[in-house]
KEKE-3310 file (N, C-alpha, C; in steps of 0.2 Angstrom, whole numbers, plus 5000, padded with zeros to 4 digits):
npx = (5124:5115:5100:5090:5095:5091:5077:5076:5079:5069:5057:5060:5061:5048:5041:5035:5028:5031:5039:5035:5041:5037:5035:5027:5023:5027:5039:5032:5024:5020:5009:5005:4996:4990:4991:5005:5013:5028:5040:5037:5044:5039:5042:5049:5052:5064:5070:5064:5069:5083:5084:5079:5089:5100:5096:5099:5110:5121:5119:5105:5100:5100:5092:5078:5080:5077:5068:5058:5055:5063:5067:5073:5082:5089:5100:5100:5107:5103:5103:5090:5080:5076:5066:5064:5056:5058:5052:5048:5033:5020:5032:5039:5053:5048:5047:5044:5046:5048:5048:5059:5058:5072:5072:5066:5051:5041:5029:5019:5019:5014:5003:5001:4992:4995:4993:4999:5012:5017:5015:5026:5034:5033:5039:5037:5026:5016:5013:5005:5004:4994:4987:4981:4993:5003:5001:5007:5012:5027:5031:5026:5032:5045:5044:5039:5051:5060:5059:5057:5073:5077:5073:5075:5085:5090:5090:5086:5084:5077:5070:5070:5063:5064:5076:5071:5069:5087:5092:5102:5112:5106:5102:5099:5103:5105:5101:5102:5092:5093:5082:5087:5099:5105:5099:5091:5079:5061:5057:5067:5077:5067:5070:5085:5082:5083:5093:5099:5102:5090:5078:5069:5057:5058:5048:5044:5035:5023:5020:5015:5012:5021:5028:5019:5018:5030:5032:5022:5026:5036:5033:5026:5040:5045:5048:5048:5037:5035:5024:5020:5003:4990:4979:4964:4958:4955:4948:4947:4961:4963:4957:4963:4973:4970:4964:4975:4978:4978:4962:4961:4971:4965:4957:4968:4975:4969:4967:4981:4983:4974:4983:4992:4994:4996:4991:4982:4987:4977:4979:4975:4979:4976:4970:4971:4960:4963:4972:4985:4995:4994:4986:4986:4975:4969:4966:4964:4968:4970:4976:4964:4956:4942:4943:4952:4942:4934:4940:4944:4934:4928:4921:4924:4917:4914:4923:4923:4913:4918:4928:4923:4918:4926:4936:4941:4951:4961:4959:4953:4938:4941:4931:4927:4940:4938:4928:4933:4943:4936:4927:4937:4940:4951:4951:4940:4920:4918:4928:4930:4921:4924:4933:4927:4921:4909:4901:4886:4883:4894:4889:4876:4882:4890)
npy = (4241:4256:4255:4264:4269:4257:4259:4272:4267:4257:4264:4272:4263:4256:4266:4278:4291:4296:4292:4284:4284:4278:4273:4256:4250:4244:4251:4263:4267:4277:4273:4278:4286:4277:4271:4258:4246:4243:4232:4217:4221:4228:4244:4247:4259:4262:4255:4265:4278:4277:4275:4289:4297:4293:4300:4312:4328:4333:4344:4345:4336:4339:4352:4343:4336:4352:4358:4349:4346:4346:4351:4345:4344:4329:4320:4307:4292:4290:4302:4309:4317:4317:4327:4329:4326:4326:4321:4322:4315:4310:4309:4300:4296:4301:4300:4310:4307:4314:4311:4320:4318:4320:4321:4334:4338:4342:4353:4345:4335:4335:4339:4354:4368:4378:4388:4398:4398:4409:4421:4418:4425:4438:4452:4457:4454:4443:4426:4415:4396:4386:4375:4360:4353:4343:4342:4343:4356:4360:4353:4357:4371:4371:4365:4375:4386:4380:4381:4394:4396:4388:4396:4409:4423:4425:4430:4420:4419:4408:4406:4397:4382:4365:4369:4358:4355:4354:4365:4369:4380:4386:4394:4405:4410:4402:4406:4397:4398:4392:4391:4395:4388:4395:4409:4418:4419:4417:4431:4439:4433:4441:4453:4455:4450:4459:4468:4459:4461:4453:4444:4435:4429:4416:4411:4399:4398:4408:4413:4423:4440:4449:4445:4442:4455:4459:4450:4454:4470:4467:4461:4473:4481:4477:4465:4447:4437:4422:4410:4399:4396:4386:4386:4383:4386:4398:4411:4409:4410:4423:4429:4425:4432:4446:4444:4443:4453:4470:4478:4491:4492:4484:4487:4494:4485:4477:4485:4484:4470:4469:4474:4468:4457:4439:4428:4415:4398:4383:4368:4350:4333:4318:4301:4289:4283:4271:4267:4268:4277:4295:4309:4326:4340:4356:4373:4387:4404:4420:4435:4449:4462:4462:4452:4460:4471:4466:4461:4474:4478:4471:4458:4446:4434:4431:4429:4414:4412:4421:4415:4404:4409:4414:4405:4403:4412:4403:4400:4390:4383:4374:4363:4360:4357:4343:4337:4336:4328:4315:4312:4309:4298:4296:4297:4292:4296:4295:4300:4313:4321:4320:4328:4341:4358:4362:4350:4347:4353:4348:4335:4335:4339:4328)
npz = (4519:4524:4536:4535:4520:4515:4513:4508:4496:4491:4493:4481:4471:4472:4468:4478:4485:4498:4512:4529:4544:4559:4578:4582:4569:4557:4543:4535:4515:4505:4493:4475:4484:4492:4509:4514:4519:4521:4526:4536:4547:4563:4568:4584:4599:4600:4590:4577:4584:4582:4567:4565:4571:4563:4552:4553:4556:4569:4573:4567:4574:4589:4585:4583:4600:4606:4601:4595:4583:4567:4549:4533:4519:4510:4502:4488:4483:4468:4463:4465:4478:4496:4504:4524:4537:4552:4569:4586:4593:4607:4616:4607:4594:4576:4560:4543:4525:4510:4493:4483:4466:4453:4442:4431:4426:4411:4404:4396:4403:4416:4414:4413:4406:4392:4392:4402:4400:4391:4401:4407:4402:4404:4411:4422:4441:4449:4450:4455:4464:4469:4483:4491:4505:4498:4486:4474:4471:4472:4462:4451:4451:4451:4438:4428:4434:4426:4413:4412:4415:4404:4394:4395:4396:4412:4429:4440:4457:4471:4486:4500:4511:4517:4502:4487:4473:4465:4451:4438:4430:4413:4402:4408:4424:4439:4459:4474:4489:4503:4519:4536:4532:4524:4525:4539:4538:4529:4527:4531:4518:4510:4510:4507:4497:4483:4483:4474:4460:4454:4442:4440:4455:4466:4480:4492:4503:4506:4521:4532:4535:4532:4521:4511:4509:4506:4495:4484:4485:4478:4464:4459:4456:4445:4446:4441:4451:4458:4472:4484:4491:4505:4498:4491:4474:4465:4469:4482:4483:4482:4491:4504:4503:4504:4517:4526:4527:4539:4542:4537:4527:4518:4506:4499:4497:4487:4475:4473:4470:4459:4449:4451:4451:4441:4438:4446:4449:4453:4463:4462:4468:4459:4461:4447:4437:4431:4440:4438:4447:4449:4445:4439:4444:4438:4440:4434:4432:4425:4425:4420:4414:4418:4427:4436:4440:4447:4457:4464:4469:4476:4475:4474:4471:4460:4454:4449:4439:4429:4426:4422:4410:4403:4395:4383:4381:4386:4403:4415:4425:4441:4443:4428:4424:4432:4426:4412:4414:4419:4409:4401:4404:4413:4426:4441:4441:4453:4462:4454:4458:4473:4473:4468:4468:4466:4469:4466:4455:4447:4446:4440:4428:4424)
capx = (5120:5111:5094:5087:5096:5087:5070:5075:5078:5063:5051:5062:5061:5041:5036:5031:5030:5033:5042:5034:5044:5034:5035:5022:5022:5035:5041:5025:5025:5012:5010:4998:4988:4988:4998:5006:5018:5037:5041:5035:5047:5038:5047:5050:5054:5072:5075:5063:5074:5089:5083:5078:5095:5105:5094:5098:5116:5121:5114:5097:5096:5099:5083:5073:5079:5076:5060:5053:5054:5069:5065:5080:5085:5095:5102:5099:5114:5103:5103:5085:5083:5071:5065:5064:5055:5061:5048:5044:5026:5020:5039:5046:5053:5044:5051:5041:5052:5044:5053:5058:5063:5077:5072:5060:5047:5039:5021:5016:5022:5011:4996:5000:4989:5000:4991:5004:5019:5017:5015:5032:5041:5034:5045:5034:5021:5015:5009:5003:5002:4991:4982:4980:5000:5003:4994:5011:5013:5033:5035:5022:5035:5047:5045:5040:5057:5066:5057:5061:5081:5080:5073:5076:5091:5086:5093:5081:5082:5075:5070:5064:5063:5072:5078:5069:5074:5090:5092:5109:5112:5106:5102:5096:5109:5101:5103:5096:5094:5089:5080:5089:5105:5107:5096:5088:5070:5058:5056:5076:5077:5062:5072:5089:5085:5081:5100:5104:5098:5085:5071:5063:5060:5051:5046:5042:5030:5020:5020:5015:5009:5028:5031:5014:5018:5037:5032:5017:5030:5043:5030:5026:5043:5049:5051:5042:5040:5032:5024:5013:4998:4988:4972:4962:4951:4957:4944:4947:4967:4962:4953:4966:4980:4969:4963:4981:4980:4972:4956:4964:4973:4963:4956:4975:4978:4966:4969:4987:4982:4971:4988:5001:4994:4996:4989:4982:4986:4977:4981:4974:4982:4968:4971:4971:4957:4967:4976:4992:4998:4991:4986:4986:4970:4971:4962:4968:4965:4971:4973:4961:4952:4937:4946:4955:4940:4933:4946:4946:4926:4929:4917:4928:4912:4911:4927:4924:4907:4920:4934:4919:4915:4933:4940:4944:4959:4965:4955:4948:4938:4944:4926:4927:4943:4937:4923:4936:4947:4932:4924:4941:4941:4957:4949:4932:4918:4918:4935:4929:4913:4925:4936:4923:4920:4902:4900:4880:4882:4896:4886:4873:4884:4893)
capy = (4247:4257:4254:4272:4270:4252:4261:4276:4263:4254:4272:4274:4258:4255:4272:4278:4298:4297:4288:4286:4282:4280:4267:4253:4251:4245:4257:4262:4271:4283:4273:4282:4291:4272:4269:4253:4243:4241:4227:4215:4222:4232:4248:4248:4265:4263:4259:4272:4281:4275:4278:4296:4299:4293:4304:4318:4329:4334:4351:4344:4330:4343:4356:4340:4339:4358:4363:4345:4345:4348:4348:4347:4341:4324:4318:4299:4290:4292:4307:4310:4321:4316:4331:4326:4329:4321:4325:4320:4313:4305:4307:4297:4299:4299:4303:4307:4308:4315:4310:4324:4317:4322:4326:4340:4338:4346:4353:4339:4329:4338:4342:4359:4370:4380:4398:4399:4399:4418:4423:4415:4430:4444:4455:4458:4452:4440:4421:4412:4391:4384:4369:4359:4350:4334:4342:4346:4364:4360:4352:4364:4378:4368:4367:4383:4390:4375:4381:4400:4395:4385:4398:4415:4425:4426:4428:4418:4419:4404:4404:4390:4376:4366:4365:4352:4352:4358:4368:4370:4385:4387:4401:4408:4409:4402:4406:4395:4402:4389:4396:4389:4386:4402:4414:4415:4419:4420:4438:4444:4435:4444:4462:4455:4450:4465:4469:4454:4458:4443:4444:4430:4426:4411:4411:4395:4399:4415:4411:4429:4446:4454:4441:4443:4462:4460:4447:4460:4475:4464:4459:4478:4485:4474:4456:4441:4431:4415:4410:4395:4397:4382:4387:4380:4391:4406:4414:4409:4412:4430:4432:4423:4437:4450:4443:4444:4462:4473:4480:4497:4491:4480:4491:4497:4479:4475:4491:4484:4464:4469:4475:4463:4446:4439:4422:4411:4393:4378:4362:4344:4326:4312:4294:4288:4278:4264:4266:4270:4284:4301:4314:4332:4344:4362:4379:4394:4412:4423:4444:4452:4471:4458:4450:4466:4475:4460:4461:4480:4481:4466:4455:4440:4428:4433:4426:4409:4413:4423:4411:4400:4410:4414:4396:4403:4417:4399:4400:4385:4381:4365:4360:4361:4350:4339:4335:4334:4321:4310:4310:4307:4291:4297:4298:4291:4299:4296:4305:4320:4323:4321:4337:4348:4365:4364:4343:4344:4356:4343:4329:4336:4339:4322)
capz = (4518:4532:4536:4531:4513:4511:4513:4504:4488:4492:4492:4474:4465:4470:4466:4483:4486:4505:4518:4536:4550:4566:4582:4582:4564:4551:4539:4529:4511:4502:4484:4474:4488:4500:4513:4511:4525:4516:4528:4540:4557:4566:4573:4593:4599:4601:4583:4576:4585:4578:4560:4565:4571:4556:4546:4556:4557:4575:4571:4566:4581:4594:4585:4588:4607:4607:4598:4594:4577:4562:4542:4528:4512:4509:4494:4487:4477:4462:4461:4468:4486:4500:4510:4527:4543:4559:4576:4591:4597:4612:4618:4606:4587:4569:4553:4535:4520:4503:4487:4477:4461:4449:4434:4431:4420:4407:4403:4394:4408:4422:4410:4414:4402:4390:4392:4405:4398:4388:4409:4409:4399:4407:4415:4431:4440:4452:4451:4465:4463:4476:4483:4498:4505:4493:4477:4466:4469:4473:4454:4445:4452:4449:4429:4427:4435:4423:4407:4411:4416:4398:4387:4397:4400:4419:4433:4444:4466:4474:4493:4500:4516:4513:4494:4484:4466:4462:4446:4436:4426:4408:4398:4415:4431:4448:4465:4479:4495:4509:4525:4540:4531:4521:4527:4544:4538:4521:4529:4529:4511:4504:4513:4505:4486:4479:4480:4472:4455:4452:4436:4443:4464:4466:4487:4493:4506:4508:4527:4533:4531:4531:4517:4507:4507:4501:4486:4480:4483:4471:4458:4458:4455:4441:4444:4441:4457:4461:4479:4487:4497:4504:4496:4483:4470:4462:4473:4490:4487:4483:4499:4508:4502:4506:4524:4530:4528:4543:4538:4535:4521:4513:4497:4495:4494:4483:4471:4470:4467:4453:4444:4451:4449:4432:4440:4451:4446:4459:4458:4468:4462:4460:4458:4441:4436:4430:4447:4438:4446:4450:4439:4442:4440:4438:4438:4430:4432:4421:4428:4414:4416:4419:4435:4442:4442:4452:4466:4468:4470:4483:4472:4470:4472:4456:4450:4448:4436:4423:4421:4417:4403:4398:4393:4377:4383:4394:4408:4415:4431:4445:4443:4422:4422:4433:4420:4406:4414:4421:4402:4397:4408:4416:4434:4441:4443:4463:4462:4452:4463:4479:4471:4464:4472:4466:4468:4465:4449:4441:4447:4434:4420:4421)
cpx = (5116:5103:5088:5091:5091:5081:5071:5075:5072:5057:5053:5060:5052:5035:5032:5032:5031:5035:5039:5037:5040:5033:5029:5018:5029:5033:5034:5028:5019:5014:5005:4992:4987:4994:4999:5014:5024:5036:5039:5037:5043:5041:5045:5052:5060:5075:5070:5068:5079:5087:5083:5085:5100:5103:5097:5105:5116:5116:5107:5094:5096:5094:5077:5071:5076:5069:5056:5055:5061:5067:5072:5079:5091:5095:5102:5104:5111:5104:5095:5087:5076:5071:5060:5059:5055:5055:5047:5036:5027:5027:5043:5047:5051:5049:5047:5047:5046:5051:5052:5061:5068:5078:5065:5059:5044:5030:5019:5017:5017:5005:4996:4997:4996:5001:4996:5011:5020:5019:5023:5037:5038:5039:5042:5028:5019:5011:5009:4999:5001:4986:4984:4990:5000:5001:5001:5012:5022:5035:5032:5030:5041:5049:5042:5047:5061:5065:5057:5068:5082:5080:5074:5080:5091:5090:5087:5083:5078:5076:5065:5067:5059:5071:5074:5074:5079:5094:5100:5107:5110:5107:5101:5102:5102:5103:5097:5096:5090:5088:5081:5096:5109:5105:5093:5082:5068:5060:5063:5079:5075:5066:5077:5088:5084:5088:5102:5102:5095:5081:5067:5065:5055:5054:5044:5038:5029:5016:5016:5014:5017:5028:5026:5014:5024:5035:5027:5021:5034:5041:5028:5033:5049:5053:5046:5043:5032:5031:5019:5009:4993:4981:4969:4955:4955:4955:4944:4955:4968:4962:4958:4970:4977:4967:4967:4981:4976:4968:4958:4965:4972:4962:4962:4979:4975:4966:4979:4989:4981:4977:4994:5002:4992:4992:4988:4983:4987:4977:4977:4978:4976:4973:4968:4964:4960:4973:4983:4995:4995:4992:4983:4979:4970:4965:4964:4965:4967:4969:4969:4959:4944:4938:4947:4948:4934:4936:4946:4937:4926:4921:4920:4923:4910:4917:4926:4919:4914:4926:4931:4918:4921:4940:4943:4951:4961:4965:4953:4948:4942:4938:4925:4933:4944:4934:4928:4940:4943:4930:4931:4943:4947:4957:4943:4929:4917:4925:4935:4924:4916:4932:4934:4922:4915:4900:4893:4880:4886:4893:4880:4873:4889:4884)
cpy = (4249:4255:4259:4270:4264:4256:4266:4274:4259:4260:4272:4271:4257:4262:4277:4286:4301:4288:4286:4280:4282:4272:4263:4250:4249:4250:4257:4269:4271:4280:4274:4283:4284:4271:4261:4252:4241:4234:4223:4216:4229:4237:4250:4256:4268:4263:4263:4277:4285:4278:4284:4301:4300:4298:4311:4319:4333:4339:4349:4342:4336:4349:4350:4342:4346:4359:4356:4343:4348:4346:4349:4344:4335:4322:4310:4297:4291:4299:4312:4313:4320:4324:4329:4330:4326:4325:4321:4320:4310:4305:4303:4299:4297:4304:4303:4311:4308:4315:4315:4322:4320:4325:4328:4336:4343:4349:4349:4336:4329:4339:4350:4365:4379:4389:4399:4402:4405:4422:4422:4420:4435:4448:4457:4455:4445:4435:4416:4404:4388:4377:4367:4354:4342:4336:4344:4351:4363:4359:4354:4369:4375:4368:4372:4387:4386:4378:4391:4400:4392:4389:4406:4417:4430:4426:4425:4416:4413:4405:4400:4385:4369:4367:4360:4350:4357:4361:4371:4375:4385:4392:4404:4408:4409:4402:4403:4395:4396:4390:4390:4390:4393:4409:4413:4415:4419:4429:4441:4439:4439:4451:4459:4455:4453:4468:4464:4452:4453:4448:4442:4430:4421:4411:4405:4394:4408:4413:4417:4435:4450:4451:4443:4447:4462:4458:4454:4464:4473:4465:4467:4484:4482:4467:4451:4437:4425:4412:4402:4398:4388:4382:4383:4383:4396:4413:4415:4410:4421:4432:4432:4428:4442:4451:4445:4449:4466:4477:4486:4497:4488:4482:4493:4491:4477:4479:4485:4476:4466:4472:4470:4458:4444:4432:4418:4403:4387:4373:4358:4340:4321:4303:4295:4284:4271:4262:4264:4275:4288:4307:4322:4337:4350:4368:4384:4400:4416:4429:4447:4457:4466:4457:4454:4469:4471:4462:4468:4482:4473:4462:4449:4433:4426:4428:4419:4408:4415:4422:4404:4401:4414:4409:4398:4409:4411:4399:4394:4382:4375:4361:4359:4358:4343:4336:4333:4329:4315:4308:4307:4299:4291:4296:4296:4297:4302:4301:4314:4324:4326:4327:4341:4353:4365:4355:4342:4349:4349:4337:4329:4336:4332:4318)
cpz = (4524:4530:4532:4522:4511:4509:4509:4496:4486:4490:4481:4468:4466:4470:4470:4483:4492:4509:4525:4541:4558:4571:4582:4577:4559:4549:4535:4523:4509:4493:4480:4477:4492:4501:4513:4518:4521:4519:4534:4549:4557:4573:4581:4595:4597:4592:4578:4579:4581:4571:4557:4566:4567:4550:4547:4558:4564:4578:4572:4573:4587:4595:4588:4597:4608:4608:4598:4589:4572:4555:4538:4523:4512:4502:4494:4483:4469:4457:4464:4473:4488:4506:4516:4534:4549:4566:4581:4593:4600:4617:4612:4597:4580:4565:4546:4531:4516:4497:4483:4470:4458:4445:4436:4426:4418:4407:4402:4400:4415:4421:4413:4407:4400:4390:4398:4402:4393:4396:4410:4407:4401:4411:4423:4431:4448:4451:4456:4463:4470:4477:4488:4499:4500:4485:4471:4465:4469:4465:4448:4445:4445:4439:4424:4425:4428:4417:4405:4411:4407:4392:4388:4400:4404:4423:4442:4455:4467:4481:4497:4507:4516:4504:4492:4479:4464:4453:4444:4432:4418:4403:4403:4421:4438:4452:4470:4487:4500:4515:4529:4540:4527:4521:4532:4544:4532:4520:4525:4521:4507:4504:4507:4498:4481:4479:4477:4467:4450:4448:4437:4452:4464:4478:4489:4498:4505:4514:4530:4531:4528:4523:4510:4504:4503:4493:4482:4478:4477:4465:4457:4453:4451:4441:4444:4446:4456:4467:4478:4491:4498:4503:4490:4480:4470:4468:4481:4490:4486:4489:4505:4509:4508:4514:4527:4532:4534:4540:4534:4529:4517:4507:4494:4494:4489:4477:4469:4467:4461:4448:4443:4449:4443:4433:4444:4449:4454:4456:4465:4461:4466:4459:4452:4440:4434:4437:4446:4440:4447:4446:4446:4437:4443:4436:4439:4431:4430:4423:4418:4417:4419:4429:4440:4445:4449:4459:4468:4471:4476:4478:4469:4469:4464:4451:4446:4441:4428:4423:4420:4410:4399:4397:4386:4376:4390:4400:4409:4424:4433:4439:4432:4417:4424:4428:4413:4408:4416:4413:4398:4401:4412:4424:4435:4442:4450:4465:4459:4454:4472:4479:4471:4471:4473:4465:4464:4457:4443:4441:4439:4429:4419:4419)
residu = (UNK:UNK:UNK:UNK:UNK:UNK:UNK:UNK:UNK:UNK:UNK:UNK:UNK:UNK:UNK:UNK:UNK:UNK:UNK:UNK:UNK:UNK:UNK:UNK:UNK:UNK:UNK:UNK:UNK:UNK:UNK:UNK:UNK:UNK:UNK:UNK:UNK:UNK:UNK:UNK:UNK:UNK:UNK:UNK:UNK:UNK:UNK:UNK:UNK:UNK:UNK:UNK:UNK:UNK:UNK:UNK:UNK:UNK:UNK:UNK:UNK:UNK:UNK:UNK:UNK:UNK:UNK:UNK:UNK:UNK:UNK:UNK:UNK:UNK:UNK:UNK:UNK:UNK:UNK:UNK:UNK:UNK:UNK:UNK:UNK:UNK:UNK:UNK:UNK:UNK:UNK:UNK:UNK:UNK:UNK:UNK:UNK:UNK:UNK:UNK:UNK:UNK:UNK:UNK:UNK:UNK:UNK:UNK:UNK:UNK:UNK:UNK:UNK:UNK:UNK:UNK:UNK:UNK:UNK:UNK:UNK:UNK:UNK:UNK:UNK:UNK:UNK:UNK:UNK:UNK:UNK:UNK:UNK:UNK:UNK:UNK:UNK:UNK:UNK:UNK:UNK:UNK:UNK:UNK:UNK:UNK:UNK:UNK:UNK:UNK:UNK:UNK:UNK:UNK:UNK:UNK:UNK:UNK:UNK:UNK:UNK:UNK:UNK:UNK:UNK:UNK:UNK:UNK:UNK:UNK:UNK:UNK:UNK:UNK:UNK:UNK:UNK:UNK:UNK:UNK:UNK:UNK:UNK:UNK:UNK:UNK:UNK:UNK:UNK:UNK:UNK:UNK:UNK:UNK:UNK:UNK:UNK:UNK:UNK:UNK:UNK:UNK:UNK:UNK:UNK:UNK:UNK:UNK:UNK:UNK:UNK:UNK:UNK:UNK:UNK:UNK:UNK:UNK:UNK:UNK:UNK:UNK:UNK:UNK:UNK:UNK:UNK:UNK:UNK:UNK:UNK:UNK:UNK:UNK:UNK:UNK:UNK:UNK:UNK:UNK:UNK:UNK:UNK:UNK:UNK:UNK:UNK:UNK:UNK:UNK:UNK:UNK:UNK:UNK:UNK:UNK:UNK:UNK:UNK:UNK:UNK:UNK:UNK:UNK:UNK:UNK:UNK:UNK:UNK:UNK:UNK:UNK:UNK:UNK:UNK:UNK:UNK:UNK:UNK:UNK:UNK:UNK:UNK:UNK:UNK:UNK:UNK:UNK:UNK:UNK:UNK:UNK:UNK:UNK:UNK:UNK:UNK:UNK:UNK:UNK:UNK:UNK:UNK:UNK:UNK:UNK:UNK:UNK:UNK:UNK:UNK:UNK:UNK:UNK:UNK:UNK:UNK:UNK:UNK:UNK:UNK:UNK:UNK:UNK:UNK:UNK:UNK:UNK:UNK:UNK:UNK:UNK:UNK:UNK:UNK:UNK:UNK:UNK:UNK:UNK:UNK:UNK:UNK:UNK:UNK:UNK:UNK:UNK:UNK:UNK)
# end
């Protein structure tokens, strides 16, 4: 067996959710949030090299020489798929590999809060899950798309780099457009899939202003779409849309937010208090006449105060579930404190 497959069963079997390949260093793995040394040989240039080459299809290895860097999609004999990033630093070759598991999971499974899933059958609209790179915005989307494909007869567009998890058809029919391989930009998918009548469009970045304008327009004209941003707070990923925009068009942005976005859902992952594993914690924003009126009066500082005091229509700050998973012993304190938006506020109500 190759070398690269040993490692990629090793990441599988000890639970690890990356891979890192880098010279001066064995193989190291990310297991619940610490880096951890696989094994005692410390890679030399030459076979980090090696290991980045076999990762990498002629295609790929020649974008490295080119541009420096190349990212893709591999498949694992279990069934699982590692998406991959091969670069050069200092001159020489590194590789991280993130494991995208196999099976989707459920709500339950994610603690994703269930005031969502009504959003889930809308017929238009705009939801936007976000949080910092690592925090589970991939396998949020992720069971979303899976638990629209199971229970709605959808035709859901995916565009994304690379692919993670791939989705077989249920009650839904899916198309998955991979940028690179299938398309040559987000941009000239976001132009194309409006002829290609989708229900749903999940985006996999919103990289760009071209990009942040198409989803809007889509979510506008009758489809449900789905994006990341790497923002964290309701609040700051308002601000963020609307920054993109030249000043000109800011209030015609924020007039058309206030209608299109049905949600903002952020997310971080904590260690477990029992240091099994990592849990996911979320803060939910719900479009209400409350909220809109928020975003078009450019008062969004305001946001985070009235989905304080709208928990009861399925709202719920970061800082207000941190407090529920710390009480509920799921997470420490020092972990709940080194999330919080407002650290010296939950400090007083733990």
């Amino acid at each position: 067996m190759s070398r690269v497959r040993e490692l990629m069963d090793m990441i599988v079997q000890r639970g690890a959710s990356d891979l890192h390949l880098n010279p001066g260093r064995p193989p190291v793995g990310r297991i619940h949030g610490e880096l951890v040394s696989l094994s005692g040989d410390v890679l030399d240039d030459a076979a980090s090299e090696a290991l980045c080459r076999e990762l990498c299809s002629a295609h790929q290895w020649e974008e490295v020489q080119k541009i420096g860097t190349t990212d893709f999609g591999v498949a694992h004999h279990d069934g699982n798929r590692f998406r991959v990033s091969v670069m050069r630093q200092r001159g020489r070759c590194s590789a991280v590999l993130r494991l995208i598991p196999s099976k989707l999971r459920s709500f339950d499974e994610i603690g994703l809060p269930d005031s969502i899933k009504p959003l889930l059958k809308k017929p238009r609209g705009l939801i936007l899950v976000t949080g910092p790179t690592g925090s589970g915005k991939t396998t949020t989307l992720a069971t979303m798309i899976d638990w629209i494909n199971r229970t709605e007869d959808a035709h859901i567009v995916t565009i994304e780099d690379p692919i993670e998890y791939y989705h077989g058809h249920h009650k839904g029919l899916v198309t998955q457009r991979e940028v690179g391989v299938d398309v040559p930009s987000f941009t000239e998918a976001m132009r194309r899939v409006l002829r290609q009548d989708p229900d749903v469009i999940l985006l996999g970045e919103m990289r760009d202003l071209d990009t942040i304008s198409a989803a809007i327009t889509a979510a506008e004209t009758g489809h449900l779409v789905f994006g990341t941003l790497h923002t964290t707070g309701a609040a700051r990923t308002v601000n963020r849309i609307i920054d993109a925009f030249p000043a000109n068009q800011q209030e015609q942005i924020r007039a058309q937010l206030s209608v299109a976005l049905l949600a903002v859902v952020s997310q971080v992952l904590l260690p477990r208090a029992d240091k099994k594993g990592r849990i996911a914690a979320f803060e939910v924003m719900l479009m209400t006449p409350a909220i809109g009126n928020l975003i078009r009066k450019n008062e969004t500082n305001k946001i985070a105060s009235t989905i304080q005091t709208s928990r009861k229509l399925g709202m719920i700050t970061l800082d207000d579930y941190l407090l529920d998973l710390a009480k509920k012993g799921l997470i420490t304190r020092e972990v709940a404190l080194e999330s919080a938006q407002d650290d010296k506020d939950l400090e007083a109500r733990l």
